[in-house]
C-alpha positions, -999 to 999 in steps of 0.1 A, spaced: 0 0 0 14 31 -13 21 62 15 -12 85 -2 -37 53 1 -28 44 36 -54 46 63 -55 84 79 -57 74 117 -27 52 110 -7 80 96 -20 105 128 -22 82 156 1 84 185 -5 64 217 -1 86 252 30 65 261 48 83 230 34 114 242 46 116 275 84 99 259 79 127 239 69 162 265 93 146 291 122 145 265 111 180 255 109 192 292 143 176 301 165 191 268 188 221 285 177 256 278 200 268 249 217 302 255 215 326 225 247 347 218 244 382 205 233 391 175 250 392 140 263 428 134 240 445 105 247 432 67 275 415 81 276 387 61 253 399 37 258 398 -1 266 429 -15 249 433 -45 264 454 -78 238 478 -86 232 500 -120 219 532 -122 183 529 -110 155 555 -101 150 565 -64 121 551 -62 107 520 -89 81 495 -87 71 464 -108 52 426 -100 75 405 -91 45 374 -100 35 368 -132 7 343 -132 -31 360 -136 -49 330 -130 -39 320 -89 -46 341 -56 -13 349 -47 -4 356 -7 25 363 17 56 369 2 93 370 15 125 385 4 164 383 4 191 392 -15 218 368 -32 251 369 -34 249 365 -75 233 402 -81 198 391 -78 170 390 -51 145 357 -46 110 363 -33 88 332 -27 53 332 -16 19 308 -20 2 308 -46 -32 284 -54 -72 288 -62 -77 304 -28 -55 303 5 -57 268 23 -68 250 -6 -52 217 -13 -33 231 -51 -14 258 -30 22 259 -38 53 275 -26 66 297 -55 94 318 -59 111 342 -87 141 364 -91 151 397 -97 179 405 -116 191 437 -99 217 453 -126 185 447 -152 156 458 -129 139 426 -140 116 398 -130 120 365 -141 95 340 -143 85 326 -113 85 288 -108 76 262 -83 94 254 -46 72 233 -27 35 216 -34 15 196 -10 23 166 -26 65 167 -29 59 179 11 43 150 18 67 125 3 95 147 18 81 141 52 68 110 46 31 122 63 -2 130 51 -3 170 42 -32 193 36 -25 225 31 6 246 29 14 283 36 31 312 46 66 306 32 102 330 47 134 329 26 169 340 40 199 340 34 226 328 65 257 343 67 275 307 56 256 315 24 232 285 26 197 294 17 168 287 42 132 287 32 106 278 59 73 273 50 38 259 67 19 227 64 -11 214 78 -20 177 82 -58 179 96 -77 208 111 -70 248 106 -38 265 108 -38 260 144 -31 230 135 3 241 115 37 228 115 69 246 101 88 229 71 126 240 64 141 233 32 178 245 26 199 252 -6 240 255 -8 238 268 -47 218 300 -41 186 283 -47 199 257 -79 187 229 -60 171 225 -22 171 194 1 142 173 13 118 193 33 119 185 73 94 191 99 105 212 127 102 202 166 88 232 181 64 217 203 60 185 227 19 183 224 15 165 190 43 191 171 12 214 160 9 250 165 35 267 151 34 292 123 62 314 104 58 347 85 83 371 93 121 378 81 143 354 110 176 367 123 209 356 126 230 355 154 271 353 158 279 317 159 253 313 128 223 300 147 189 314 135 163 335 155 133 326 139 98 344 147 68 324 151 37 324 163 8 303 177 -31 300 169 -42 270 188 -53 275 223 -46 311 221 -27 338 197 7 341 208 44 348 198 73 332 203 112 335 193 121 303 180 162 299 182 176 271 158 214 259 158 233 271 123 222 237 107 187 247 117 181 222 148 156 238 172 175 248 203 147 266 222 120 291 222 115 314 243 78 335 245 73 369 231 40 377 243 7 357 262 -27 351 258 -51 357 226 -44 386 207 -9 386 193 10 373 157 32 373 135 59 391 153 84 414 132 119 413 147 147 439 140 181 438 157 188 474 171 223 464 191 245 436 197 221 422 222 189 442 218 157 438 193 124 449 187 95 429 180 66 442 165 33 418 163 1 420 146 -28 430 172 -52 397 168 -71 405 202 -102 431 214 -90 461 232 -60 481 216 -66 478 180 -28 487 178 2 476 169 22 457 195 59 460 208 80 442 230 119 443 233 149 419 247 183 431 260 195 394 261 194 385 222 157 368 225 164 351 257 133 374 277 113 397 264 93 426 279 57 426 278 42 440 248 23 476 246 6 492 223 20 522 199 2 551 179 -3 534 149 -38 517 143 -32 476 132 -67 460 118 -52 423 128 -29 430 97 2 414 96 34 443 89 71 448 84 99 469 100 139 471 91 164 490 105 175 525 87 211 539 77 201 566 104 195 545 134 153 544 127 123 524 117 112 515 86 75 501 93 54 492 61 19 487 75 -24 491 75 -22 518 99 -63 515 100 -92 510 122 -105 486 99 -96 471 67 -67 465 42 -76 488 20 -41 513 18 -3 504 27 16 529 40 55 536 49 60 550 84 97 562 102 98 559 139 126 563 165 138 534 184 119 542 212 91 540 186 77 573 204 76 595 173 59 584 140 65 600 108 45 596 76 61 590 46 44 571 19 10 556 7 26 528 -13 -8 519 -24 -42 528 -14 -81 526 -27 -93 558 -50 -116 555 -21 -104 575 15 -124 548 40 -120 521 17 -159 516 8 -167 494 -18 -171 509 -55 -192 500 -80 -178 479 -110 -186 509 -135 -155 530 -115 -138 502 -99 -126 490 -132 -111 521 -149 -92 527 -113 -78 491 -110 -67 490 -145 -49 528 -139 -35 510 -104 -25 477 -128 -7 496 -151 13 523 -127 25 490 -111 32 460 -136 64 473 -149 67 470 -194 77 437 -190 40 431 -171 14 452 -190 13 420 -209 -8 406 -183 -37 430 -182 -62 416 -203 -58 378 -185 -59 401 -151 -92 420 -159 -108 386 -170 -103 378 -131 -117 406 -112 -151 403 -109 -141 370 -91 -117 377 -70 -123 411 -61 -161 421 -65 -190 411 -39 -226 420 -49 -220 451 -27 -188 462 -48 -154 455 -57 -126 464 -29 -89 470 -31 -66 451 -8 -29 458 -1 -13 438 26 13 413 42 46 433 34 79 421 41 105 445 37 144 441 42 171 468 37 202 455 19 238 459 21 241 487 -10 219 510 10 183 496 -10 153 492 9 130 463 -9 94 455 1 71 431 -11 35 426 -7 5 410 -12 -16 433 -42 -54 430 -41 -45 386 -37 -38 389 -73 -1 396 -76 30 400 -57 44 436 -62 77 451 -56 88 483 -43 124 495 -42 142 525 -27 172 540 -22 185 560 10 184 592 -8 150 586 -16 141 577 21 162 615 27 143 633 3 108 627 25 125 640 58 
C-alpha cells in the first residue's frame, strides 16, 4: 500500500506513552543560550547595482490566473534577489504551492517565477499526510546557505500548522528534502512562520513564530546554524498577538513588533529583549492603528524604523510607509505605497472600480508586465467584487534593507499579484 492510500488514523495516531516519551524529552532538553546578534549586513551579499531610479516599482508574480499571498525577500550573493510566496485557487486549498522568482538587480527585472514546494513533494519529503501549505520565509545565512521555511497542515486549521525548512547550498539551484520542525511537545502542531528570522554570531537562527491554537501568541524560535531547534523562548501571552516582526537594534537588543489579533488596543504591539531573545518585555501598544494585519519593520542607515503597515481602524484597503525612532515614540508619515481611490475604503461599483484598477494595474506591472492585463481584468469580478462592490486590498509586506543601501518590500496586491517596491536611501532622505 502506497504512503497516499494508507489509512489516515494510522498516519496521525500516537499512543499517550509516545506522548509523554515525547513532552518529558522536550521538558528535560537544556535551555540553549542565545549569543548576541549578527552585526547588520555582516555577512550579507553585497549586490552590484546600476543606475536605477530612487524610487521604482514592478510585479515581481506573473501568473493571472492563482490568488497569490504572503511573500518573502532576500538578497543573493549573485546580483539578484528571490522572493517566494503561495500561490493556489484560494489560501488553504489543497493546489497551494510554494513559488518563488528572481530579480535580476543590474537589469531591474523579474524572471519568471517557478515552483518550490507543493502539498504533494511535502508530503513525500516528510513521509506524512499534508493538507495545506502556507506562509513561506526565505533567508539567506551568513555561511551563504539558503533557508526557506514554510507551513503545512496535516488535519484541522492553521492552528493545526507545523513549520517545514528546506535548505539550498547553490543560491537556490537545487534544495534538500523538506523537514518538519520540533517546536512543540503536544503533538508538534501550532506553530506558524511569517516574518524575516535573524541571525546570530555563531550562525544559529532566531526565527519568529507564532501560535493559533489554544490562544494567539508569539514566540522567538532559536535554531542551531544547521537549523536544529534549540529553544524558544515567548514573546508575548494570551489571545491577541501574531506574527511578530523582529529587528536587531544592538549587539544584544531587538524589537519585535506583532500583529494586534485580540479586542481592546486595536494597535500595533511592541516588545523588546536586551538578552538577544532570551526574555522579552511585555508587549504595549504604539500610535499606529493595526486591523489584525500582519506588517514589516527594518532597520534604517540613520538609526530608525522603517515600518510598512495598514495603519487603520479597519480594513486592508491602503499600505503605508512610516519612520519611527527606536523608542518608537515619534511616528512619521512617509508614503502611501498603495491605497483605494476611495479614502475609507468603501466598496465601489464595477462601473469606476474597473477604470481605477486597470490605472492602479498599469502604474504597477512594470513593461515587461502590461502583458498581463487583459488575462488580469478577466479575473476581477471573481476575486475582487461582492454583490456590494469591488474592494482594493494591499497587505502582508515584508521589507528588508540590503547591504548597498536599497530598501525592498514586497507585498500582497489585491491577492492577485506579488508587487515590488524598491528605494534608495536618498530617496528615504528626500521625505525627511
Amino acid at each position: 500500500m502506497s504512503f497516499a492510500a494508507r489509512p489516515l488514523l494510522w498516519r496521525l495516531s500516537v499512543t499517550p506513552l509516545v506522548i509523554l516519551v515525547f513532552s518529558v524529552a522536550w521538558l528535560q532538553n537544556p535551555a540553549a543560550v542565545p549569543v548576541s546578534f549578527l552585526d547588520d549586513h555582516a555577512g550579507a551579499p553585497t549586490l552590484k547595482l546600476s543606475p536605477r531610479s530612487p524610487f521604482v516599482n514592478s510585479f515581481a508574480s506573473s501568473d493571472v490566473d492563482e490568488y497569490v499571498h504572503s511573500a518573502a525577500l532576500t538578497p543573493l550573493s549573485d546580483d539578484s534577489l528571490l522572493t517566494v510566496w503561495f500561490a493556489g485557487s484560494r489560501e488553504g486549498a489543497g493546489d497551494v504551492q510554494i513559488r518563488g522568482a528572481h530579480f535580476d538587480v543590474s537589469a531591474e527585472t523579474w524572471h519568471d517565477e517557478f515552483v518550490l514546494a507543493t502539498r504533494e513533494s511535502t508530503q513525500v519529503g516528510l513521509n506524512r499526510y499534508i493538507r495545506k501549505l502556507g506562509n513561506p520565509v526565505v533567508a539567506m545565512a551568513p555561511d551563504q546557505r539558503l533557508w526557506l521555511f514554510y507551513v503545512s497542515v496535516s488535519i484541522g486549521g492553521w492552528g493545526g500548522s507545523a513549520i517545514n525548512a528546506m535548505v539550498s547550498e547553490d543560491l537556490g539551484a537545487t534544495w534538500s528534502a523538506p523537514r518538519r520542525l520540533v517546536t512543540s511537545p503536544f503533538f508538534n502542531i501550532s506553530t506558524l512562520v511569517r516574518s524575516a528570522p535573524v541571525f546570530h554570531q555563531d550562525g544559529s537562527i532566531g526565527l519568529p513564530v507564532y501560535h493559533e491554537f489554544l490562544g494567539k501568541f508569539a514566540e522567538y524560535l532559536y535554531l542551531s546554524a544547521d537549523g536544529e531547534v534549540l529553544d524558544k523562548y515567548r514573546i508575548s501571552r494570551g489571545n491577541h498577538s501574531l506574527q511578530p516582526t523582529i529587528v536587531p537594534t544592538g549587539r544584544d537588543s531587538a524589537i519585535a513588533m506583532l500583529r494586534y489579533a485580540g479586542t481592546e488596543h486595536h494597535r500595533v504591539l511592541a516588545s523588546r529583549t536586551e538578552d538577544a531573545g532570551r526574555t522579552w518585555s511585555a508587549p504595549v501598544p504604539l500610535e499606529p492603528f493595526n486591523p489584525n494585519s500582519s506588517l514589516s519593520a527594518a532597520l534604517t542607515h540613520r538609526n530608525t524604523l522603517l515600518v510598512a503597515l495598514n495603519n487603520l481602524r479597519d480594513g486592508r484597503f491602503r499600505l503605508s510607509l512610516y519612520e519611527t525612532d527606536l523608542e518608537m515614540e515619534n511616528w512619521e508619515f512617509l508614503i502611501d505605497l498603495d491605497a483605494s481611490p476611495d479614502p475609507d475604503g468603501d466598496p465601489l461599483p464595477e462601473s469606476s472600480f474597473t477604470p481605477a484598477l486597470r490605472r492602479q494595474f498599469i502604474a504597477s506591472s512594470g513593461a515587461d508586465r502590461d502583458d498581463l492585463l487583459g488575462g488580469f481584468m478577466a479575473e476581477v469580478d471573481e476575486r475582487m467584487c461582492r454583490r456590494d462592490g469591488c474592494e482594493f486590498e494591499y497587505e502582508y509586506p515584508y521589507l528588508v534593507h540590503t547591504r548597498d543601501g536599497i530598501f525592498h518590500l514586497v507585498y500582497s496586491w489585491n491577492n492577485s499579484f506579488i508587487k515590488h517596491v524598491s528605494f534608495t536611501e536618498d530617496w528615504l532622505e528626500s521625505r525627511r
